[in-house]
C-alpha positions in Angstrom: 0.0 0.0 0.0 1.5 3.3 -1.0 1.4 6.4 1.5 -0.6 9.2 0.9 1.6 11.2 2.3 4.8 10.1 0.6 1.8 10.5 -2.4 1.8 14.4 -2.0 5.4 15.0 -1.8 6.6 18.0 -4.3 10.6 17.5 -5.8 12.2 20.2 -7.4 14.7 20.1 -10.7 16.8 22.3 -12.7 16.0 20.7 -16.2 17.7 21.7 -19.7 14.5 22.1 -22.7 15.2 21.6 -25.8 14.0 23.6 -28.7 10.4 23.1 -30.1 12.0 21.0 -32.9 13.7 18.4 -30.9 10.7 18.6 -28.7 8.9 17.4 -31.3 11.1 14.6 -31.9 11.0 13.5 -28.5 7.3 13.5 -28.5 7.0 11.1 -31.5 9.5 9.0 -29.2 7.3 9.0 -25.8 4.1 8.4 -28.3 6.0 5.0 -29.5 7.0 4.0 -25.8 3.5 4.8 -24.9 2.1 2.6 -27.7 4.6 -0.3 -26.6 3.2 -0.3 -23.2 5.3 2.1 -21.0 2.5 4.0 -19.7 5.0 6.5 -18.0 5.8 7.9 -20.7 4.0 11.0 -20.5 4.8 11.7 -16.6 7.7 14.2 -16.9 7.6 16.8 -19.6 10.1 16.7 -22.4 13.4 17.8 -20.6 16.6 16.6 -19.2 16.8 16.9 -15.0 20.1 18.6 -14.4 19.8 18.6 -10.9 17.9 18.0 -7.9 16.8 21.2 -6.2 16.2 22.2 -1.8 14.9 25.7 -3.5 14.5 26.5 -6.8 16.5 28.9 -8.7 16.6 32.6 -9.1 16.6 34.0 -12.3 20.2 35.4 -12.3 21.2 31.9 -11.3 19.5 30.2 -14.5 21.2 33.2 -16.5 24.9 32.0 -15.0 24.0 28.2 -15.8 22.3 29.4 -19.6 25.9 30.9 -20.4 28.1 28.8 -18.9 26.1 25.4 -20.2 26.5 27.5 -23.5 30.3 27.7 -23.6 30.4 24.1 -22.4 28.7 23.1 -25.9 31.4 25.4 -27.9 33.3 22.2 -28.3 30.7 20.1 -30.4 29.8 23.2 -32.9 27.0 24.5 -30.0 25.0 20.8 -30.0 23.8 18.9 -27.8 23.7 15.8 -29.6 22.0 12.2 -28.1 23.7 9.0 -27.8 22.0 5.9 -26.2 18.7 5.0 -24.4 19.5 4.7 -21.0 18.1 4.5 -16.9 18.5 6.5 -13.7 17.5 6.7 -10.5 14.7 9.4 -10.5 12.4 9.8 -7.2 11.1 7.0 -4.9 9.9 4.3 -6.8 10.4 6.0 -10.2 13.3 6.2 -12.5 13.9 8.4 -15.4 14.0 6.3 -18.7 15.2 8.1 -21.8 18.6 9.0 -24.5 21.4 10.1 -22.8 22.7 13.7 -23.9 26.7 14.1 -24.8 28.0 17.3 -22.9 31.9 18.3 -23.3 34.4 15.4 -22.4 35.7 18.0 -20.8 33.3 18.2 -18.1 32.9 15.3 -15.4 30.0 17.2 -13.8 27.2 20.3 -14.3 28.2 21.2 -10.7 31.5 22.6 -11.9 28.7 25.4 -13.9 28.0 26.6 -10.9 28.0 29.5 -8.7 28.9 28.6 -5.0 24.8 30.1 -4.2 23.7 28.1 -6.4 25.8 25.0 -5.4 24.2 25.0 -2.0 20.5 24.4 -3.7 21.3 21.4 -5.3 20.6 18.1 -3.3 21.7 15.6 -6.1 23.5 15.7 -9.9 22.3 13.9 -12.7 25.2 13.9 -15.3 25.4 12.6 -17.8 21.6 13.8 -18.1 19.6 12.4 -20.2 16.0 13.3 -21.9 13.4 12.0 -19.5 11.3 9.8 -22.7 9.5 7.9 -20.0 9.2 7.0 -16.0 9.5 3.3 -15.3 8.3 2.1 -12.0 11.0 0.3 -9.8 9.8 -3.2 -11.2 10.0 -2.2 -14.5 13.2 -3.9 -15.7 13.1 -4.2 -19.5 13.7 -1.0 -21.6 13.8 -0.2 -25.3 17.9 0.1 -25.9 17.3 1.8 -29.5 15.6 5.1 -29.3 16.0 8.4 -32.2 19.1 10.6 -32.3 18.6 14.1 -31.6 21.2 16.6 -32.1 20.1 20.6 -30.6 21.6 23.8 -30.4 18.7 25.7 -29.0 17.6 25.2 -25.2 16.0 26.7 -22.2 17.1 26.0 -18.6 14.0 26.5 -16.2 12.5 25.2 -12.4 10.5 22.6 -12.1 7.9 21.2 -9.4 6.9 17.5 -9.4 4.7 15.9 -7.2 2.8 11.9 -7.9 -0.6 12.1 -6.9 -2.6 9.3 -4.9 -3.7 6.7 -7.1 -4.1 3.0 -7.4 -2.3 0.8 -9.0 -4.7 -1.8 -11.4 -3.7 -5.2 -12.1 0.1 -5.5 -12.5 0.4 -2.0 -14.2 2.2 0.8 -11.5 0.5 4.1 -11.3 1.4 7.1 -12.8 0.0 10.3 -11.9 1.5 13.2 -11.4 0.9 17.1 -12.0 4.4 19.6 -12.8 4.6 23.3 -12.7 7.5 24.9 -14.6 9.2 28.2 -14.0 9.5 30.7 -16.8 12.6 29.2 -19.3 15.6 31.1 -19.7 17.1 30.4 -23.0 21.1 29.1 -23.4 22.4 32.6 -25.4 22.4 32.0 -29.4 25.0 30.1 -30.9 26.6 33.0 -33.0 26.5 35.4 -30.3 28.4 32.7 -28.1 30.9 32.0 -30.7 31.7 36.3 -31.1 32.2 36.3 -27.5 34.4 33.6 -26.7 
């Protein structure tokens, strides 16, 4: 029996959006996993969780991260390009099923993006992140391993508040409702304007 309480419980993420293209992509991917069963595939918006968040954060943080994740890309032409489907651990029972995004070799974690403000909000990393497809429930083992590449320059960095709601689970099938409010997106700085910069 699941608890109501554990139920109502709100978790907070720093997630990177891709541009209305890709987006569009990635919806054509969660419709397919839908249609092969994996009924959490419409749970988490189309984004990749950066980071695990106490508080969320303020704008002139997600300006610092917008530029810095920005020169980060410099190295592959300003993409951010997808490489295999993959799993990781999201919250409680759930994990976060989709394709694995390629940041700079050069970087073994988003934390070192951060200012030190900012590094005392974040409660736990997910790098590499990937693009959240689907959620699987805990007992949900077996996962697509071939999925669409995607390869984006434009992106938005914003909050984001989950929570699951009660529900039942039917038969064998887990549960998944939820309901996610997302801060207003602040965009990664355009490519060319990056590139005259640097």
């Amino acid at each position: 029996m699941r608890n109501k309480s554990a139920d109502l419980q709100e978790f907070r993420f720093i997630v990177l959006i891709p541009g209305r293209d890709t987006e569009k992509l990635l919806d054509e991917y969660r419709v397919s996993l839908f249609a092969k069963g994996f009924y959490g595939a419409y749970s988490f918006p189309p984004a990749a969780p950066l980071a695990e968040l106490s508080r969320p954060f303020n704008r002139d943080e997600l300006k610092e991260l917008a530029g810095n994740i920005r020169k980060c890309s410099m190295a592959h032409d300003g993409k951010f390009s997808s490489a295999e489907s993959c799993l990781i651990s999201g919250f409680g029972e759930y994990s976060f099923f989709g394709l694995r995004l390629d940041f700079s070799a050069n970087l073994s974690t988003i934390e070192e993006l951060l200012s030190e403000t900012a590094r005392d909000k974040i409660t736990r990393i997910f790098f590499p992140p990937i693009l959240c497809a689907a959620f699987l429930h805990s007992e949900e083992n077996q996962f697509p391993k071939e999925g669409p590449v995607l390869s984006f320059r434009a992106a938005a960095l914003a909050n984001l508040a989950i929570r699951s709601l009660p529900g039942r689970t039917t038969g064998e099938a887990p549960a998944y409702s939820f309901e996610w409010k997302m801060g207003e997106p602040v965009w990664l700085p355009a490519y060319k304007k990056a590139r005259a910069e640097k």
